[in-house]
C-alpha positions in Angstrom: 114.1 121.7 63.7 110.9 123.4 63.5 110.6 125.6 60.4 110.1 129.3 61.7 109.9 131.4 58.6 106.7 133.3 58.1 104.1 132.1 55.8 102.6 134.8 53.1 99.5 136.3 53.7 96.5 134.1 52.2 95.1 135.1 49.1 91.6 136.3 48.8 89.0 133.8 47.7 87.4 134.9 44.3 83.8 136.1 44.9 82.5 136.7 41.3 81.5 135.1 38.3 82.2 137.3 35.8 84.0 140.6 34.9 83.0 143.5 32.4 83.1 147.2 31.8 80.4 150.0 31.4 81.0 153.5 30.1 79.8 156.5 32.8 80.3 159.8 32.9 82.9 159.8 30.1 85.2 157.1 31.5 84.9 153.4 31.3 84.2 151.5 34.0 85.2 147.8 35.3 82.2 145.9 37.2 82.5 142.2 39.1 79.1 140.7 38.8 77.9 144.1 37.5 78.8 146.0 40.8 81.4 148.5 40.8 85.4 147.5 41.6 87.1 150.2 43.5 90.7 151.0 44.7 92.5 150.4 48.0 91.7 154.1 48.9 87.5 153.1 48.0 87.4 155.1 44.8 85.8 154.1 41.5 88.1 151.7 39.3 87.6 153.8 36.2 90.1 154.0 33.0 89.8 156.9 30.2 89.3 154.4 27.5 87.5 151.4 26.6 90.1 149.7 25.9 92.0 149.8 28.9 89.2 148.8 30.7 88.7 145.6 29.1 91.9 144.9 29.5 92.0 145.6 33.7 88.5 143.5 33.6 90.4 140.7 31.5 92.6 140.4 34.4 89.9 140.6 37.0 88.0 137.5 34.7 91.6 135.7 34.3 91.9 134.7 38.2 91.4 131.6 39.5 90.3 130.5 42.4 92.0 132.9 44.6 92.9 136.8 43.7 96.4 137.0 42.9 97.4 141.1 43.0 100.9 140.4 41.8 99.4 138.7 38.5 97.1 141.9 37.8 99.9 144.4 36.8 97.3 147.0 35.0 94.7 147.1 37.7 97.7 147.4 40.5 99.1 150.6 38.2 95.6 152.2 37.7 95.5 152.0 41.6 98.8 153.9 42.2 97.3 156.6 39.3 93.9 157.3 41.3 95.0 157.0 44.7 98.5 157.9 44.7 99.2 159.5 41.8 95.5 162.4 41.2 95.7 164.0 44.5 100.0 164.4 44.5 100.2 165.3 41.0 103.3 167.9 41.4 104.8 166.2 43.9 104.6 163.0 41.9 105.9 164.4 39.1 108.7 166.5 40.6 109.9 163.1 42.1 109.9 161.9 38.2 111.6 164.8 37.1 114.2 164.5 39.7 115.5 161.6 38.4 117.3 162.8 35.1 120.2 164.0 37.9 121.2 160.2 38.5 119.9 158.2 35.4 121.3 155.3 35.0 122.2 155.5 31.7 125.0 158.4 33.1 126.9 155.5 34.7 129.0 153.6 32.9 131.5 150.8 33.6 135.4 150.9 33.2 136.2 147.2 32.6 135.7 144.6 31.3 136.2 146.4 27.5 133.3 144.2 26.3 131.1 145.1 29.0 131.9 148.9 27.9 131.3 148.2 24.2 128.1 146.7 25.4 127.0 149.6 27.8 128.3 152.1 24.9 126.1 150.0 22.1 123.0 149.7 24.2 123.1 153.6 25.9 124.6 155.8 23.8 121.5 155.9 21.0 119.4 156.8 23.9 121.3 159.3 25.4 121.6 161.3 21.8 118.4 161.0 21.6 117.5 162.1 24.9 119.9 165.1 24.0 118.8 166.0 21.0 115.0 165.9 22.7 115.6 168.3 25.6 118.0 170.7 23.3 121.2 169.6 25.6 123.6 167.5 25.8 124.5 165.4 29.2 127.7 164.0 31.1 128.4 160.7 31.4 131.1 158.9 33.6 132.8 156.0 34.9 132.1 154.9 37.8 129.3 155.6 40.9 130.6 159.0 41.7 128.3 161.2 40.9 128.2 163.4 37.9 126.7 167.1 37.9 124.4 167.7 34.7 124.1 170.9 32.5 121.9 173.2 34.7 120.3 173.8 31.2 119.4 170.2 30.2 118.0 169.7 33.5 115.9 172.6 33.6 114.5 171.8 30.1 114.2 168.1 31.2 111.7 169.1 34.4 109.8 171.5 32.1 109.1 168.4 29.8 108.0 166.4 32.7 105.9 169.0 34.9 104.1 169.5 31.4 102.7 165.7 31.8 99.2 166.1 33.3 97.8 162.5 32.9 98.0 160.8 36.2 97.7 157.4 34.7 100.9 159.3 32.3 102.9 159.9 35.4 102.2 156.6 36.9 103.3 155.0 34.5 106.5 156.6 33.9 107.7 156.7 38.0 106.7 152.7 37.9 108.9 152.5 34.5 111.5 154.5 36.2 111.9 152.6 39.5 112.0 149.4 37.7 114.5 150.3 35.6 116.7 153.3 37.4 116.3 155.4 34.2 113.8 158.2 33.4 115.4 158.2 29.8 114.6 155.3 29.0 110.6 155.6 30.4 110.6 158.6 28.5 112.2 156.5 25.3 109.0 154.1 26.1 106.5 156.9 26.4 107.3 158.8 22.7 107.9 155.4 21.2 111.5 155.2 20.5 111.8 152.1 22.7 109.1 149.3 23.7 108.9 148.4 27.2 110.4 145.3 26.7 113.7 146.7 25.1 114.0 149.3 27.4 113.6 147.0 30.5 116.8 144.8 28.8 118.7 147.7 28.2 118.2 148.7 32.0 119.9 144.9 32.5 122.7 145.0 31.0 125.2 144.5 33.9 123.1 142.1 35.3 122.9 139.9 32.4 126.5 140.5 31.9 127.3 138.8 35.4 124.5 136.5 35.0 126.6 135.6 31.7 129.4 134.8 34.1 127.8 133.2 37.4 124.7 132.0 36.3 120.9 133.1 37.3 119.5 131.5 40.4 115.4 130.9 40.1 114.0 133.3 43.0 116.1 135.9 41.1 114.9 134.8 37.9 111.4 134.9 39.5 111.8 138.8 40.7 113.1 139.5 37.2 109.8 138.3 35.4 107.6 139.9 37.6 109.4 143.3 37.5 109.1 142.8 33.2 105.6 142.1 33.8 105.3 145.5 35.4 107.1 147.3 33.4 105.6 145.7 30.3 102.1 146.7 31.9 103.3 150.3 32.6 103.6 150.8 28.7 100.4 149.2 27.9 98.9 151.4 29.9 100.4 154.2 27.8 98.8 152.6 24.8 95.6 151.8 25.5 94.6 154.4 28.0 96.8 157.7 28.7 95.5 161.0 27.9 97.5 164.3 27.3 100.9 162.1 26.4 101.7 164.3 23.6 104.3 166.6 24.8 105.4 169.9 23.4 109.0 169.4 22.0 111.9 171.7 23.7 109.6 174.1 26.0 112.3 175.9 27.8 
């Protein structure tokens, strides 16, 4: 029986030597070969710090023979900030904000008890804190039906959000978001309460909980590792290149 499944699309052959960075204009630059990389949408690669920079040109320098996008997790996110993220800045981070109505976190299981306790152990810190941060408290429930927050906490919740002008800030945050189906927990990432590495478990807990009982399977183990080397990369970025993360506490 002939095998009818579609092959992936060939990767690109590597056509440079060597990768580096170059300060212009206040921003930093990557260069292939000393010409200028640009994005999908043909603007400028460039980062706000040095040290982002290196580290998106490390990734250039680190492919082999063919350009693998899917192993190049900080040049695919400074992408989404230029291109996606500059010119829909509102809109971007209205979507963001939007979130804190269905956060994971809100959405807890009724049984097993030890799947509870370990919910409860894992998400309550972060939803005090969350609480305590925004100046409200929020509702959680058993279940998937849907739980109405405090018109209050969410209004003080989009505030903080909307006052988030970075695009690299906000692209980061949506990508931590999406991966993990909690803006609490990006947010933990972004004002250092969690890493990006505990926060992406934390987001796992039911699935390592039934992973616990029917085992992993590899392509699913696969997906997993690239989704942690997104999200991983999403609060790197942070780090090493973000401007204007600071945010005023409790605007309102």
């Amino acid at each position: 029986m002939t095998d009818t499944a579609p092959k992936p699309p060939e990767l690109p052959r590597r056509f440079y030597e060597t990768a580096s960075t170059a300060e212009a204009d206040g921003h930093w630059r990557v260069l292939l070969d000393g010409r200028l990389v640009r994005t999908p949408g043909r603007a400028v690669l460039a980062a706000t710090t040095r040290e982002l920079a290196d580290a998106i040109a490390q990734e250039w320098a680190m492919q082999g023979e063919r350009i693998d996008p899917s192993s190049m997790p900080l040049t695919r996110l400074l992408n989404t900030a230029i291109d996606g993220v500059a010119p829909r800045l509102a809109e971007t981070q209205g979507d963001l904000a939007r979130y804190i109505e269905t956060d994971l976190l809100f959405y807890r299981a009724d049984s097993p008890e030890r799947l509870v306790a370990r919910q409860a152990e894992g998400w309550d810190p972060i939803i005090d804190w969350a609480g305590k941060r925004v100046g409200g408290p929020f509702h959680i429930t058993s279940g998937i039906i849907h739980v109405a927050q405090p018109s209050e906490t969410v209004r003080a919740f989009n505030v903080m959000a909307r006052a988030i002008a970075d695009p690299l800030t906000v692209a980061a945050l949506h990508q931590m978001t999406t991966l993990t189906g909690s803006v609490i927990l990006a947010f933990a990432v972004l004002e250092g309460r969690l890493d990006a590495s505990t926060a992406f478990e934390l987001a796992h807990i039911d699935e390592d909980w039934n992973i616990e009982l029917w085992g992993d399977d590899e392509e699913a183990a696969q997906r997993r590792a690239l989704r942690r080397a997104d999200m991983v990369a999403a609060g790197r970025a942070i780090g090493l290149g973000a401007i204007g993360n600071q945010i005023p506490a409790n605007q309102s």
